[in-house]
N, C-alpha and C positions, 0 to 999 in steps of 0.2 A: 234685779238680776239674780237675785240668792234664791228669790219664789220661783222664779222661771227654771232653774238650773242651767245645766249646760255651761257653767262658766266655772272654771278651776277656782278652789280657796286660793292656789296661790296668786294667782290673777289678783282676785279681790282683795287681795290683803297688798296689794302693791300701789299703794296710794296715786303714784304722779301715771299710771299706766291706766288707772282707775279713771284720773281726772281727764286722761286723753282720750275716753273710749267717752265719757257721757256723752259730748258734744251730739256724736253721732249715734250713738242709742236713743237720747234724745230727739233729734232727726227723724230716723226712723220710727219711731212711736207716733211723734207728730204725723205724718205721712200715714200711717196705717189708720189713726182715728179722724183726720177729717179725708181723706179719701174718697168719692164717692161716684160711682159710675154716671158717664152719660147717659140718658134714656136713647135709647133705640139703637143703642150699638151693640150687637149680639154676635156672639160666637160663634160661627158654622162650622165647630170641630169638636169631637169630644171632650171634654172633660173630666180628669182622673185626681181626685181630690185625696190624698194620703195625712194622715192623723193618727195622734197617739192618743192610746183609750184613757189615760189617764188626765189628758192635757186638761188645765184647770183653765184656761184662755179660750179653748175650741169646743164651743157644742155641739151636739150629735147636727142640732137644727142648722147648724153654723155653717159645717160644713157642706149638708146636703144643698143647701141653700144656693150652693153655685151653680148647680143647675137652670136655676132663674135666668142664670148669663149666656147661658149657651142654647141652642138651636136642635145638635146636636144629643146624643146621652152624656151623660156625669154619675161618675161612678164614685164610690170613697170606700177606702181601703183602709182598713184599721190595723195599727202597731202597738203590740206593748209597748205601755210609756207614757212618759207626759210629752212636754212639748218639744224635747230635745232627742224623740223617740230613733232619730235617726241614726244617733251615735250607738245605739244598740242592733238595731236593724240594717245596715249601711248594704251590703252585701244582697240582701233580699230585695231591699229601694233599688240597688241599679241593675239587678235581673229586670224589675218588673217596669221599669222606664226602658229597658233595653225591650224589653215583650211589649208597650206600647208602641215605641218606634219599629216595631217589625223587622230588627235590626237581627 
């Protein structure tokens, strides 16, 4: 959590709040590395993949790669930052999710 950022020191230094969040960090990590697509189920919508330039978890390959899944175009959009790039960027992410729903 401390390599990832995005999580307050005072958080992290609050031990019993610490030991309540693992379960489900844990959880979620599980989930994200055995994960793995059925074959032949593809996406017929585009794909808009947002990433931070600095994120040490998402390759450039990593993220282009989601195009694989879709039918459709897949685009990726780059933010300063690492993985938590949205807390800097918040305001520009929901213009540009407001600009892909045509809203």
């Amino acid at each position: 959590m401390v390599e990832l950022g995005g999580t307050a020191p005072e958080v992290l230094a609050h031990e019993q709040l610490v030991r309540a969040m693992l379960p489900v960090l844990r959880a979620d990590l599980r989930a994200a590395e055995t994960y793995g697509p059925r074959s032949g189920n593809m996406l017929e919508c585009p794909v808009s993949v947002l990433v931070g330039t600095d994120d040490a978890e998402v390759t450039d390959a990593e993220a282009t790669a989601w195009g694989a899944h879709t039918t459709a175009s897949c685009t990726v959009r780059r933010y300063s930052g690492g993985h938590f790039f949205l807390d800097l960027h918040a305001d520009d992410v929901c213009r540009h999710l407001v600009s892909l729903l045509g809203a």
